[in-house]
C-alpha positions, -999 to +999 in steps of 0.1 A: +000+000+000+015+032-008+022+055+020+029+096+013+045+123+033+019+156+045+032+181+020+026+150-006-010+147+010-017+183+010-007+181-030-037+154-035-060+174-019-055+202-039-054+188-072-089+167-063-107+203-067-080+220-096-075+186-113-105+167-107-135+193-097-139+176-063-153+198-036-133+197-005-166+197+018-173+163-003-137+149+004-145+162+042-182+148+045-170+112+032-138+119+060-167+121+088-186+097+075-161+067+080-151+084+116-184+082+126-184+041+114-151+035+128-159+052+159-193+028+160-175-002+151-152+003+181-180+009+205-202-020+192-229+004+184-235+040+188-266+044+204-265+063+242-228+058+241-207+093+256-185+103+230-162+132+235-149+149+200-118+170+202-123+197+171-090+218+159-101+248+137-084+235+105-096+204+082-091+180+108-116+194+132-137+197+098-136+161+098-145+157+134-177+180+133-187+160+106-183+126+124-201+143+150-233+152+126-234+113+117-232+100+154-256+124+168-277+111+139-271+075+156-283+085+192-250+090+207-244+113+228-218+140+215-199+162+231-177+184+206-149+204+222-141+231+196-101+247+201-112+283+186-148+306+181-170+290+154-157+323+137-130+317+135-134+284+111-133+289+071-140+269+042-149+234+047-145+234+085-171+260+092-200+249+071-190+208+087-196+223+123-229+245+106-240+210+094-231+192+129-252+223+146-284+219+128-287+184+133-289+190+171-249+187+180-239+209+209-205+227+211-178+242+241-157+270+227-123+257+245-108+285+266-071+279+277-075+305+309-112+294+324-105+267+348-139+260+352-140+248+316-110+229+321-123+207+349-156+200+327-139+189+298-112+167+322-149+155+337-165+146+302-129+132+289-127+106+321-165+099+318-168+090+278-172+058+264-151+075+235-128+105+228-122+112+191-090+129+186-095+156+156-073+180+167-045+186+145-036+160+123-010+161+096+003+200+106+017+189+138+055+196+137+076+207+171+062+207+206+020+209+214+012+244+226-003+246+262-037+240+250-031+211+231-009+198+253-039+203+284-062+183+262-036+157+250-029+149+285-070+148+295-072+119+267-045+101+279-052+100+317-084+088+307-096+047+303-120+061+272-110+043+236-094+069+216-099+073+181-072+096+161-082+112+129-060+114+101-030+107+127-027+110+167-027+146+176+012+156+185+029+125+158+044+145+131+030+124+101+065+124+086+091+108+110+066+101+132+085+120+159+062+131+187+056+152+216+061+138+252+024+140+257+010+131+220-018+113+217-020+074+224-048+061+206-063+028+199-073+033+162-065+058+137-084+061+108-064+079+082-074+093+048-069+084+019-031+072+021-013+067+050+012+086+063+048+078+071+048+084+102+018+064+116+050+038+105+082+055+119+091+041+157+074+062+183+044+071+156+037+037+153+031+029+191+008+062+196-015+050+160-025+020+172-043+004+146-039+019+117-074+019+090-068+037+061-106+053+046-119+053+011-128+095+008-135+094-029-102+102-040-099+098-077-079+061-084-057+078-108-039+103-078-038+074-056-022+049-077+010+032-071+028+042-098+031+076-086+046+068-050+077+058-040+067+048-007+051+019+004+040-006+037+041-038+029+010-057+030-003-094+030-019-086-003+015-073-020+033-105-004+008-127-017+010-114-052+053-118-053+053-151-034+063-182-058+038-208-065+051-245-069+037-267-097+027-304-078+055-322-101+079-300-077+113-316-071+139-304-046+164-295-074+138-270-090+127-256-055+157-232-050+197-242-045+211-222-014+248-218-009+254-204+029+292-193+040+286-189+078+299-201+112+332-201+130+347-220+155+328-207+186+301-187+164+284-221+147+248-208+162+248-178+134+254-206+110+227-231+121+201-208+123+208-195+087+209-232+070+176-238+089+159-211+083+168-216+046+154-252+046+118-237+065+116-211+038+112-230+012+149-244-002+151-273-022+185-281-011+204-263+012+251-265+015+266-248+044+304-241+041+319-234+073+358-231+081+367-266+093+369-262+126+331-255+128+323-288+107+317-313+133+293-299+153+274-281+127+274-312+104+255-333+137+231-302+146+219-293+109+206-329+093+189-312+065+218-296+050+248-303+034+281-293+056+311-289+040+350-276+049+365-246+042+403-243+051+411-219+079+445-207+096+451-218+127+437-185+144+403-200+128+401-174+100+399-183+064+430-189+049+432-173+013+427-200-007+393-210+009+381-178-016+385-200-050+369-230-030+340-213-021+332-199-055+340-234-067+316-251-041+283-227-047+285-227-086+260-253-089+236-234-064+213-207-067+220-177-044+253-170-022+241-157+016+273-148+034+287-136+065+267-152+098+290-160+127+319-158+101+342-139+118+361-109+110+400-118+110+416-099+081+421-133+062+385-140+064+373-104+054+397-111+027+383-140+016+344-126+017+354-097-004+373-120-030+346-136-031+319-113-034+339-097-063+340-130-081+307-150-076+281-149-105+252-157-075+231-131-061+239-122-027+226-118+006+252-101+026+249-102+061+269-096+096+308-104+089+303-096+056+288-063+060+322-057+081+343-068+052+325-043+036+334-014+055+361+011+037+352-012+007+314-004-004+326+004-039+333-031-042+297-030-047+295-018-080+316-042-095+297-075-084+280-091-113+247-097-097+218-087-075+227-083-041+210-076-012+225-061+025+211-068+059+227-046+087+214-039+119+218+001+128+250-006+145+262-020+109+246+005+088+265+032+112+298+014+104+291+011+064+281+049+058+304+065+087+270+080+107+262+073+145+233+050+151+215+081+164+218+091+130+207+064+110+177+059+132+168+096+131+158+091+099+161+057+088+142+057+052+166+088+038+195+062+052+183+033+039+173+051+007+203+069-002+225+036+006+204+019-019+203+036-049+243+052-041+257+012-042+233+001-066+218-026-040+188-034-019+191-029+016+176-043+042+178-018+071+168-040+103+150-025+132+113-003+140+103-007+112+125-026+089+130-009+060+138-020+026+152+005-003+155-003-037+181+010-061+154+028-080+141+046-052+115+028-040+114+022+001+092-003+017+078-003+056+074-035+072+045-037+099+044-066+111+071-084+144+076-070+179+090-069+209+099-107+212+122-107+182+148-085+202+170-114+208+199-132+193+196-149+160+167-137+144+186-116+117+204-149+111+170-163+104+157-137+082+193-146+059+185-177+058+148-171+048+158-143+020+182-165+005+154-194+006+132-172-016+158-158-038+171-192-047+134-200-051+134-173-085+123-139-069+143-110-078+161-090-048+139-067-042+106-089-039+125-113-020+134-089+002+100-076+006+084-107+012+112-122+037+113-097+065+071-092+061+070-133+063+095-133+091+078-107+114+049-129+111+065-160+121+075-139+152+043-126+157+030-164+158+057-174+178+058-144+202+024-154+213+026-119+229+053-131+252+085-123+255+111-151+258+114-158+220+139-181+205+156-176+173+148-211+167+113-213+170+106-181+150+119-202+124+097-230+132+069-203+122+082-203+086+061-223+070+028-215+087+035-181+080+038-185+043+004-205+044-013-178+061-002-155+032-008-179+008-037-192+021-047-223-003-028-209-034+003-230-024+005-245-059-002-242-094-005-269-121 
């Protein structure tokens, strides 16, 4: 689904009336209108319910008078807290809260100096069954004035469902940055498009759910082939996942080549060959310096083990570089660096390798080390490639602090992308993945629970599954760390105490529950 920016947002709205002859009061009327059915859908039913509505004086408080007109129409009771004079309004807002009035709505003209008002707003907030944030939506930036900031604080300290409109009051709706006391809502219903930010880590906790309503935008504006932003949804996994033909054979269902594991680090390793064999691989080889053999050759019975020669620090020694290439030209993909390790003989060897290999890559931990003073190396590999870091490893690769790749982690990823030609995976709330052309994708789904050990190991294994399986980089990469937040999500349980190991379990059920019963084709 394609998510835009406010200034973006603000464009479509404009060219609906110059463009398209849409009247904003009809964009605003259909905005009330699915409010007013969110807002009953959350309560089970309208009738006699309290609802407190929380108006600004711009558009968004347009759309809240006019959810207001619909559930006074439904028997609630309304109670429409207005942040300005009803002269004050223009345009759309003032004939919404006109409309509201003549159907019977009542109003309080919110006054920042009468404590008396204060305490009987505080009183109706604690007492409603519902409070329906219309405040400001997408022209939040900064800090909440005192007035805002007084009501914000009333919503929050209250046990009333809240309902944002548009996006929580005090979440700027492009970083998702927000105020110390912005609104936490349950659901927010948000037009048209969604907006970045109801995505971007602390947006994301204040939205809630996220529901995204049909105003009547004309199809044409709205159409994906003008963004270059998107969330990835079930629907847009479902339509890139493989199908398999039921004359399937393991050495048609994908070929995986995995260079991972160390002496001491073979838990990278086994999670990565595993999670390649749950996502789908027909045949999966590990090759692993040979002091990791042994044990990783007893704990992984489903793939292939083989040697690589090491030094006797446990690095790669240099020839191990022609044997690997050797060793993965029958396969499919090349997914490299898990539990590695990072002597200069083995970084060596990775980026010899990397340099020489006619696979696609997935290029992961170690690697992305070996990778660090060397990104140009990038540009000469002959084929797709796609990079996993974690913050920390993104920080390394493109010489910013962490803060500074999580202050604005879709430029980061973005940029990275499309400078070294590659698709990037940037891990983390939310994972984001960039595409050489441009193109960034939001993840929503995972949570808590996956903050533990080993589950970017599992998400290599996985993308290299699916890449061996025929998807290009980018889908691959798109539907792995979507498929893998859901396997933690039905792992999690919403419990924390998550193994690396179990989310891979998840795998396949997962895929099935995108899938549903389209799991093969004739």
């Amino acid at each position: 689904m394609r998510i835009v920016l406010a200034e973006e947002m603000r464009n479509l709205d404009q060219r609906a009336g110059t463009q398209y002859g849409l009247p904003g009061l009809l964009l605003m009327e259909n905005a009330g209108h699915a409010v007013a059915e969110a807002a009953c859908s959350m309560l089970g039913g309208c009738r006699d319910k309290k609802i407190v509505i929380l108006a600004g004086k711009g558009s968004n408080g347009g759309d809240g008078s006019g959810a207001g007109r619909w559930l006074v129409n439904g028997g609630a009771r309304v109670c429409l807290v207005l942040t300005g004079r009803p002269e004050d309004l223009t345009g759309s807002a003032a004939e919404e809260l006109q409309y509201y009035l003549s159907a019977g709505g009542s109003f309080l003209a919110w006054n920042q100096e009468d404590t008396g008002q204060i305490e009987t707003v505080k009183r109706a907030i604690a007492g409603a069954d519902l409070v329906i944030d219309a405040l400001l939506g997408t022209g939040f930036a900064g800090e909440l004035r005192p007035a805002f900031r007084t009501l914000c604080q009333a919503v929050n300290a209250a046990d009333a469902r809240v309902l944002a409109v548009d996006i929580p009051t005090g979440v700027n709706a492009d970083d998702g940055r927000c105020d110390r006391d912005a609104v936490r809502a349950d659901v927010t219903v948000t037009m048209a498009l969604p907006k970045q930010g109801l995505y971007l880590y602390p947006g994301v906790i204040h939205a809630g759910e996220v529901r995204t309503a049909d105003i009547g935008m004309p199809k044409p504006m709205l159409s994906e082939e003008e963004g270059d932003r998107f969330v990835i949804t079930e629907e847009l996994v479902r339509d890139l996942l493989p199908l398999r033909p039921k004359n399937m054979h393991k050495g048609a269902a994908g070929r995986v080549t995995l260079a991972a594991g160390s002496e001491g680090y073979i838990g990278a390793a086994a999670l990565s060959g595993f999670a390649a064999v749950k996502g789908g691989a027909g045949l999966v080889t590990l090759l692993t310096p040979a002091g990791a053999r042994p044990l990783l050759a007893v704990k992984l019975t489903e793939v292939m083990v083989k040697s690589l020669p090491q030094t006797g620090t446990g690095g790669l020694s240099p020839d191990a570089a022609d044997l690997l290439i050797d060793e993965s030209k029958d396969g499919d993909v090349l997914a490299i660096g898990p539990g590695l390790g990072t002597s200069e003989e083995t970084q060596t060897v990775v980026r010899q390798a990397l340099l020489e290999t006619q696979l696609p890559c997935v290029i992961d931990a170690d690697a992305l080390t070996a990778l660090q003073g060397h990104a140009d190396l990038l540009l000469h590999m002959a084929a797709e490639k796609v990079l996993t870091p974690h913050p920390g490893e993104m920080a390394r690769l493109t010489g910013l602090t962490v803060a500074q790749v999580e202050k604005d982690r879709v430029e980061t990823a973005k940029a990275f992308a499309r400078q070294w030609q590659c698709v990037l995976v940037l891990k983390g709330v939310p994972t984001v993945v960039a595409d050489p052309d441009g193109t960034v994708y939001l993840n929503p789904t995972g949570n808590p629970a996956m903050a533990t050990g080993g589950c970017g190991d599992v998400l290599t294994g996985l993308l290299a599954a699916l890449m061996a399986q025929g998807m290009p980089a980018i889908d691959a990469a798109v539907s792995a760390v979507y498929l893998h937040g859901l396997a933690g999500d039905l792992a999690a349980g919403g419990s924390v105490g998550l193994a690396a190991s179990e989310l891979s379990a998840k795998l396949p059920e997962a895929r099935k529950l995108v899938q549903g019963d389209l799991r093969t084709v004739l």
